[in-house]
N, C-alpha and C positions, 0 to 999 in steps of 0.2 A: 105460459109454459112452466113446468114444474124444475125447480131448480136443484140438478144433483150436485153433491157436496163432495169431492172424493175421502175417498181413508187414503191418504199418500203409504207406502212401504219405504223403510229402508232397509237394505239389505245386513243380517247381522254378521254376514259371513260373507265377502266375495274375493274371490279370488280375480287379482287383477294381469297377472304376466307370470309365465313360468321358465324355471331357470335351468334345472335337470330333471331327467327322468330316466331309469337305465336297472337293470336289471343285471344282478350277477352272483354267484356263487364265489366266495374264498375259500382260501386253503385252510387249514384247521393252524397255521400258524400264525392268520392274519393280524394286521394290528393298526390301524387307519392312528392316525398324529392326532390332537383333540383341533377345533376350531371353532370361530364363531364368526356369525356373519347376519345380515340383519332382511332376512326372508326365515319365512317355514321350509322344517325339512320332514317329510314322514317315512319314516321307513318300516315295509310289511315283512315281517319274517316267514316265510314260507316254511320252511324245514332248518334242522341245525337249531346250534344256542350261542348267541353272542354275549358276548357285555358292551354294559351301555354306562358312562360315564354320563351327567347331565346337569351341568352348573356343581352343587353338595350330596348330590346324590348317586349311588353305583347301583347295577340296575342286570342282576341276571334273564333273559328274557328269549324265550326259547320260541318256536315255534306255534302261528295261530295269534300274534299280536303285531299290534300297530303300536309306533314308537312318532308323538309327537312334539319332535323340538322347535324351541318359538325364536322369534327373531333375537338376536344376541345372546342368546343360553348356550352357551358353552356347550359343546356335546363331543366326545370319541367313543370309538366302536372298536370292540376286536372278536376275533374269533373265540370262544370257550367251548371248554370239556374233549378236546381234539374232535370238534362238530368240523365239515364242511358245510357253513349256514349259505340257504339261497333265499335272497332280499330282492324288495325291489323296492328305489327310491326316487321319492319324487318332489320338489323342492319347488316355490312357488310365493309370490308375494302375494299379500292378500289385506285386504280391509277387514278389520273386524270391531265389531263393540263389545264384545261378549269374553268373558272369562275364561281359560282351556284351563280348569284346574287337572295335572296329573299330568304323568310322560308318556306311561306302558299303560295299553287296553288291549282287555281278550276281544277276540272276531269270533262271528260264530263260523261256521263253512260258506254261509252263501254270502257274508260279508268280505272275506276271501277273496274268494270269486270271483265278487265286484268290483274288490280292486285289480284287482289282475287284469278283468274286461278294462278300467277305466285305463290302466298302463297301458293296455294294449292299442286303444281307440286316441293317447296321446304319442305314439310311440312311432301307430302307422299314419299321421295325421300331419305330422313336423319333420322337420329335417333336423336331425340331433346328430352333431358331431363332437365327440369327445366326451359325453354323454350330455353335455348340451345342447340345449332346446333352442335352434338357432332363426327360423323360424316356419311359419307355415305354408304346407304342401298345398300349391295350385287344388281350387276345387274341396278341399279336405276341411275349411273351416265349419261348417254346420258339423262335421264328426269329433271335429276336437271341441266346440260349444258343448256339445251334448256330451263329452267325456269331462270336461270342466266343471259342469253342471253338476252333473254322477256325484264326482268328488267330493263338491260343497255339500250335497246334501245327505251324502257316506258320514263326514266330518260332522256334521251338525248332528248327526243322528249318534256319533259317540260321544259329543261333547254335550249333548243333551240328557244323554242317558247315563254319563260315567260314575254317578254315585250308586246305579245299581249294576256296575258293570266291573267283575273281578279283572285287580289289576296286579303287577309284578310288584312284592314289597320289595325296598332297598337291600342291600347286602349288608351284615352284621355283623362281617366278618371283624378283628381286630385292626386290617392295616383300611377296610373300608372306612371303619367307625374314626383313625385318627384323621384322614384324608378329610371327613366333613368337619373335624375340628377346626383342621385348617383354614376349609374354605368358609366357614361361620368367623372364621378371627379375621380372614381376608375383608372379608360383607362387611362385617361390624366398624373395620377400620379403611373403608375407601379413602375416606377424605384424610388421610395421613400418610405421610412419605414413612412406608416402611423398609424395613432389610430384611434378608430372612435371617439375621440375625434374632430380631425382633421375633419374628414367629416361631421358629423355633425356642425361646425361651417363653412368650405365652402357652406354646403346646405341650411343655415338659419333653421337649424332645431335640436331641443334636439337630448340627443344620445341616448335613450330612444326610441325615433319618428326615428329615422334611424333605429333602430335595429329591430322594430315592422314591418315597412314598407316593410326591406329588407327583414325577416324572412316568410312576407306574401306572397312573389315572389318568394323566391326564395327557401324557407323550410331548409336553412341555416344560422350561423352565417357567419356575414361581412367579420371578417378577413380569417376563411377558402376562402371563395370564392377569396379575395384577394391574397392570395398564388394560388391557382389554377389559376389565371389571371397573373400571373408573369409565371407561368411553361408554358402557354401560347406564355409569350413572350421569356420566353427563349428558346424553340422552334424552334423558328423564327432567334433569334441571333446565337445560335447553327447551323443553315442552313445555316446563312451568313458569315460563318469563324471565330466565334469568339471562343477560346477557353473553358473550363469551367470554370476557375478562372476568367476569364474578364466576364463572362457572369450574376455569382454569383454576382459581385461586382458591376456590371449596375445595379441588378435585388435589392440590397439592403440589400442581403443579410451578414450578418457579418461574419459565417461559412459555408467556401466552401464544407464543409462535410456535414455539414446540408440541403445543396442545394442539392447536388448529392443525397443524403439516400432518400429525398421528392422527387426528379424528378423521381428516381429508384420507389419507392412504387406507383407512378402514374401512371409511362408510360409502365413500366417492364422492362425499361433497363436504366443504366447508362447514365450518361451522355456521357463518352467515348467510351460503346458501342452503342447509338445512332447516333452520328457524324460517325466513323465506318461501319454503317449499318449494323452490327454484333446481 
């Protein structure tokens, strides 16, 4: 008998559990607080123009695009130009090996569409309360598979094509451009126990004027975000073999307890059972 060999697949993209999915229109004086949390979130602009805060970058993004923020990238949204924008968002943990470079991509009409279909076929499929995806409707799993499916391969098809696929440049503005100062001296210096004393004298600017700017970006104070920008990197150290004592003590922090109890309330697990995989 002739002996077949397989080509095994792995998947570069899959979506394993979804968290939100919900659709709705704001007021033109809207203003969502910034946040971070460690799933994808995409949001499709249907009509209206929002702004899009996104780790250092601000991000005017009007109608006809997809907004893909990745697991712990900092992201807030508000309403711009006195628009009533209508979005629809949808939030989901996923496997990946592959690189999303960029945040804002243009859709054509029928990629639209298909996400709309794909909202719709998860929307009528689950039981979402509160805009959460709490779980699945008796009978309905084959239509939420196939609207799952849709998605990853919507995604794969922008994330494969986005270097020929016009996208939202940054904002240029003046208080846009010191905002990414900021957050480039925050990157630069995780591993230090800063003040915003300190950053506002690397940025040539009162602390006063940092705390206004960053507050307008990002609808939080400096040092929270600071700590979420460490949990960030300790993430990252954590994945690369470092213990959590060594991890704590890169990251600045003075008590290893205090690191664990913060990483725990952000991520939902420990520091030793995320290393683990537990």
């Amino acid at each position: 008998m002739k002996k077949w060999i397989p080509c095994n697949l792995t998947k570069s993209f899959e979506i394993k559990a979804l968290y939100t999915a919900f659709a709705i229109t704001f007021d033109n004086q809207f203003s969502f607080a910034g946040e971070t949390h460690n799933f994808y979130e995409v949001i499709c602009v249907l009509d209206g123009k929002i702004g899009i805060a996104s780790d250092m970058n601000v991000y005017s993004v009007s109608g006809g695009r997809l907004v893909i923020h990745k697991p712990m990238e900092f992201h807030r949204i508000w309403s711009e130009e006195q628009t009533t924008p209508s979005i629809i968002i949808i939030s989901f943990d996923a496997h990946t090996s592959i690189e999303i470079a960029g945040t804002v991509f243009e859709l054509s009409e029928d990629e639209i569409r298909e996400f709309c279909g794909i909202y719709r076929g998860i929307s009528e499929s689950c039981e979402i309360i509160m805009r959460r995806v709490t779980s699945v409707l008796p009978g309905c799993l084959p239509r939420l598979q196939l609207a799952v499916n849709n998605l990853e391969n919507l995604l794969l098809g922008i994330i494969a094509g986005s270097r020929n696929r016009p996208s939202a440049e940054s904002s240029s503005s003046a208080c846009a451009v010191k905002y990414r100062e900021i957050m480039k001296f925050l990157s630069d210096n995780v591993h230090a126990r800063l003040t915003i004393e300190d950053v506002a004298r690397a940025c040539g600017m009162s602390t006063s004027g940092v705390k206004q700017i960053f507050r307008r970006y990002t609808g939080q104070g400096i040092m929270r975000y600071f700590r979420d920008l460490k949990l960030k990197s300790a993430i990252t150290l954590l994945n690369s073999g470092c213990s959590v004592k060594e991890t704590a003590l890169r990251l600045g922090f003075a008590d290893q307890n205090y690191f664990s109890t913060y990483f725990k309330r952000m991520t939902g697990k420990s520091p030793r059972a995320y290393i683990s995989g537990n």
